[in-house]
C-alpha positions, 0 to 999 in steps of 0.5 A: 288640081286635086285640093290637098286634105288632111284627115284626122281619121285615116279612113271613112265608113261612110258610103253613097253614091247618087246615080240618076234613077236610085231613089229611096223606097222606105223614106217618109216625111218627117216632121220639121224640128227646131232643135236637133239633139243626139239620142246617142254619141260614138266617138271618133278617134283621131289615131292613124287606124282608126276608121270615123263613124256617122252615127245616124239615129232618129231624131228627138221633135219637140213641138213649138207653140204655134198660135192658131190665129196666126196660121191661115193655109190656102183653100185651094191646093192644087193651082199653079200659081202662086199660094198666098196666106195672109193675117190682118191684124189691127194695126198692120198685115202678115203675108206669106206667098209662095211660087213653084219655079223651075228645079222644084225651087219654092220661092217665098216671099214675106211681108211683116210690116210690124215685124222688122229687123226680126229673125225668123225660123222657116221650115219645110220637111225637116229643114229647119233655117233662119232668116231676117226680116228687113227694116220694112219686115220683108223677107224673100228666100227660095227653098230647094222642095223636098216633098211634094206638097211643098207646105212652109211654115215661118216661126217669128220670135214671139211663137207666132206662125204663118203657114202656106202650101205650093205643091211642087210637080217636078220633084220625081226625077230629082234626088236632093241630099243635104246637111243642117247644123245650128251655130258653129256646129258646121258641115259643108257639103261636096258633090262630084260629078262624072268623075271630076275630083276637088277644084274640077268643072265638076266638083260642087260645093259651097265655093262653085255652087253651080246653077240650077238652070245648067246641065247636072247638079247645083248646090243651094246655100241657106239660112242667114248666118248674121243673127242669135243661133243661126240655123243654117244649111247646105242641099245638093240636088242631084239631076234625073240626067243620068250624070253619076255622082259623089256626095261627101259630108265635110267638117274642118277642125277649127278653134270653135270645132275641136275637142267637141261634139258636133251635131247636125242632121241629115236631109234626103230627098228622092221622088218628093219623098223627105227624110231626116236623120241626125248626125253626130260627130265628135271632133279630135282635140285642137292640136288638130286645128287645120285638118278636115274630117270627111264623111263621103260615098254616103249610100242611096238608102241612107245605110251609113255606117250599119246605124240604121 
């Protein structure tokens, strides 16, 4: 049965619909950021008339330091197996290893004897999440690619990085859409496919993520939530099956929410070809608590609310 929602907007000016073969012409790879900032805000009202506005503008990167020495990049870019970069330092080791699985997942694997129980940023064609090491200083995590050369650099808490490639072959059917936020600024992220509405076989989301080994779309869940400023994110990949789909952008009215600002950018993967815009969303005051402000129908080309 159709979950109930209530809006604090009484329409929405957002519009996308995924479909099987409409990819993105003008996108292009943006670089990664570890802070997102708003170059503009446009308020929302919480009046029954009113209508909720996504404002998309281009995002401000600023450079994090990257210790050269740290930075080791495979010499080989083109084999299939698995991409390995690796720093000897004079007490312990540094690896990284990345493998392409099926669905253009890239799983990483990170080996950091001397950094344990440590947060880390890793980041890939403007994703930009957190993870943690263990108690051994190991860290495996599978990404959703969204460009071809599928390069993932991890940033540990001292500036220090280390870099690898694992190209990725099988992205040029597959169209990914996804959200990213820093903190209590939280999106989630609603797909439905073939027609299905909320709680149907076909609705994806964060509570049926689906797989990626079934048939239509799945949704990936990342970031470690359990550290200082958790960089978290919601990607949903859309199969080149034909099967037509809905994507909406949710955010709830909560304590931590209300009466603020929330900011996040949008990710938009088509062909191995990444995109990155930002997001701004000011919340109505917490009298509101409960409710749920949906940006849905987003475009194929990103034309969202004529921000562009």
């Amino acid at each position: 049965m159709e979950r109930v929602r209530k809006l604090a907007t009484a329409a929405v000016s957002v519009t996308l619909a995924l479909a099987a073969g409409q990819y993105m012409e003008t996108s292009a790879s943006r670089p990664p950021s570890d802070e997102i900032r708003p170059t503009h805000v446009q308020p929302v009202s919480a009046g029954p008339d009113d209508k909720l506005t996504l404002s998309l503008a281009t995002p401000v990167h600023r450079s994090l330091p990257i210790d050269p020495a740290l930075v080791i990049l495979p010499e080989e870019q083109t084999a299939p197996h698995p991409m390995r970069a690796e720093v000897q330092g004079s007490s312990c080791r540094t690896a990284l290893t990345l493998r392409a699985e099926p669905a253009a997942i890239l799983a990483l694997d990170l080996a950091a004897s001397c950094r344990p129980d440590e947060r880390v940023v890793l980041r890939h064609a403007g994703l930009a999440v957190t993870g943690r090491t263990s108690a051994s200083g190991h860290l495996q995590m599978r990404l959703p690619a969204l460009s071809a050369d599928g390069r993932i650099s991890v940033l540990f808490a001292d500036g220090g990085v280390i870099e690898a490639a694992q190209p990725v072959a099988d992205l040029a059917g597959l169209r990914r859409i996804g959200v990213q936020w820093l903190g209590d600024d939280a999106f989630q992220m609603h797909a439905f496919e073939a027609g299905a509405r909320h709680g149907e076989p076909g609705h994806v989301s964060a509570v049926d993520p689906k797989r990626a080994s079934a048939r239509g779309g799945f949704l990936s869940l990342l970031g470690e939530a359990g550290v200082s400023l958790p960089m978290q994110a919601e990607i949903y990949t859309h199969p080149g099956d034909g099967t037509p789909a809905l994507v909406e952008i949710e955010a709830a009215v909560t304590p931590q929410t209300c009466g603020r600002t929330l900011i996040g950018e949008v990710l938009d993967s088509a062909g191995g070809k990444a995109e990155t815009r930002e997001l701004t969303l000011e919340m109505p005051g917490c009298d509101a608590v409960g409710d749920y402000i949906v940006l849905k129908n987003l475009s194929p080309d990103l034309n969202m609310a004529s921000a562009r």
